[in-house]
C-alpha positions as MATLAB code, in Angstrom:
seq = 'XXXXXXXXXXXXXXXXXXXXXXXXXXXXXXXXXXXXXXXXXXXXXXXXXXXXXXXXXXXXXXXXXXXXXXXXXXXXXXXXXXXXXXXXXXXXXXXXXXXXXXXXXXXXXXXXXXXXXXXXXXXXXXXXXXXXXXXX';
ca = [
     154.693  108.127   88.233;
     156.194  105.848   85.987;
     157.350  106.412   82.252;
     155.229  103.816   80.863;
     152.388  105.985   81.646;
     153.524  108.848   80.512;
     154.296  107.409   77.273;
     150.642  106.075   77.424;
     149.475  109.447   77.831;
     151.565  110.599   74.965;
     150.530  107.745   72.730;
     147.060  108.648   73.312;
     147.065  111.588   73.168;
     149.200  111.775   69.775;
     146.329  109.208   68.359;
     143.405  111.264   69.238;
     144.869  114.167   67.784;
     145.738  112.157   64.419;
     142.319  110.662   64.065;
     140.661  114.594   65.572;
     142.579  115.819   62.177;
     141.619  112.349   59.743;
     138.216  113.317   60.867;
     138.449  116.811   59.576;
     139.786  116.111   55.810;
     136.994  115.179   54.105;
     135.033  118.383   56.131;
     137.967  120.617   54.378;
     137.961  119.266   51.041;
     134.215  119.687   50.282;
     134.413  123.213   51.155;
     137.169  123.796   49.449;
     135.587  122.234   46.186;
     132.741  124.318   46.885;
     129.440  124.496   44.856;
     128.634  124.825   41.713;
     125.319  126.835   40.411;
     125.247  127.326   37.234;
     122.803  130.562   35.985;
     121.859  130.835   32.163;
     122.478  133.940   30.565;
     119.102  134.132   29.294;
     118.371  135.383   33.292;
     121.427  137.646   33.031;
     120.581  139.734   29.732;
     122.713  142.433   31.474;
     125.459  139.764   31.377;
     125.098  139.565   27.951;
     127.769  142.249   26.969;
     131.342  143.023   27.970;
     131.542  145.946   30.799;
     127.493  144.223   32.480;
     127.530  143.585   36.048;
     124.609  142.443   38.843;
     124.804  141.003   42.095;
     122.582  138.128   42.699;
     121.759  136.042   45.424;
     123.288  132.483   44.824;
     122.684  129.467   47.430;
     122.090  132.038   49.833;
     125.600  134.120   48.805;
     125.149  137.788   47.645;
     127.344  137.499   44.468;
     128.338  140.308   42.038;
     129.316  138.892   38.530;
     131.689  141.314   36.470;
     131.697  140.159   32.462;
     134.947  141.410   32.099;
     135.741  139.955   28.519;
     134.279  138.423   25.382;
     135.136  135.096   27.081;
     135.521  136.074   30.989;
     133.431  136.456   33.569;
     134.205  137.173   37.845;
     132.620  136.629   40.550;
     133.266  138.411   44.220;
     131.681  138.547   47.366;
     130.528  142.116   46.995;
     130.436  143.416   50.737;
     133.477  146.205   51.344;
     135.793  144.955   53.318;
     136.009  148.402   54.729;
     132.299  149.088   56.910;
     130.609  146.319   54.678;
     128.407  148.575   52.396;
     127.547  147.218   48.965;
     130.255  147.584   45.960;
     129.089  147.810   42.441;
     130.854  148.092   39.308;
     131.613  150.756   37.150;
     132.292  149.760   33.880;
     134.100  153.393   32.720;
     137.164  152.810   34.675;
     136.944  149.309   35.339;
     136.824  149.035   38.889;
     134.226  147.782   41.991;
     133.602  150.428   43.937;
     131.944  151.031   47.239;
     129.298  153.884   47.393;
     129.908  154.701   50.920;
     133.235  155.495   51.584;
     134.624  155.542   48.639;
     137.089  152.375   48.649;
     138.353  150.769   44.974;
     138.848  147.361   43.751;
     140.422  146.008   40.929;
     138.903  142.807   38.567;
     140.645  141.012   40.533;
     138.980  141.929   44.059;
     142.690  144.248   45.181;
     142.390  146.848   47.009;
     143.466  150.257   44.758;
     142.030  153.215   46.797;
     141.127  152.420   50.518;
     139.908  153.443   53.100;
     139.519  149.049   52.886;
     142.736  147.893   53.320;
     141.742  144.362   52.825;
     140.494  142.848   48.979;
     137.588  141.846   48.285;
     136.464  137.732   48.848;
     136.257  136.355   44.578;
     134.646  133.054   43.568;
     136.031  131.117   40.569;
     133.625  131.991   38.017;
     133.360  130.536   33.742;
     131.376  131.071   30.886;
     130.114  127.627   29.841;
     128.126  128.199   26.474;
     125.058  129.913   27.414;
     125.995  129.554   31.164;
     127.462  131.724   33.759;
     129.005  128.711   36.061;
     130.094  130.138   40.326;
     131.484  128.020   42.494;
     130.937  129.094   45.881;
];
């Protein structure tokens, strides 16, 4: 075999795998932009007040939304991490918890009391005026 073919092959192969990964930008930058749905808080009365929660299904995401300050609001993904039960939030102490094992998040999705040793999945959320604005 001679070495101008084997720098072919390299050539080649080094060009296919530059144009496999030119291909694949634009694929990774539009989901890491994500979507925006924006969901007026007239449909969230619950949202309304500091310490509300509900978990909502947005563009076919179950989301739970945590209005954590006068000017806040979060957003996570609200399956455990631990078995994948439900969390909720309990606005006493502040945290998400899961109902079925007893697991603990923070506000911002951590981990505090397991048995889920993994945090929870969050989605940037804002308060825009009378809007609650996820981007999934």
């Amino acid at each position: 075999m001679s070495s101008s073919g084997f720098g072919r092959r390299r050539f080649l192969l080094g060009s296919g795998l530059s144009l496999g990964t030119l291909l694949a930008l634009p694929t990774v930058a539009a989901r890491a932009e994500g979507h925006k749905v924006a969901v007026p808080l007239a449909k969230l009365e619950v949202l309304k007040s500091v310490g509300g929660s509900i978990a909502l299904k947005l563009k076919d995401k179950l989301v739970l939304l945590v209005r954590d300050s006068a000017t806040s609001v979060r957003a996570f993904n609200p399956i455990c991490t631990h078995r994948q039960c439900v969390v909720a939030f309990s606005a006493n102490d502040r945290k998400i918890k899961c109902p079925c094992h007893g697991s603990q998040f923070d506000l911002d999705g951590h981990v505090v009391h397991g048995p889920a040793s993994r945090a929870l999945e969050t989605y940037a959320a804002e308060l825009a005026g009378e809007q609650v604005i996820v981007t999934l």
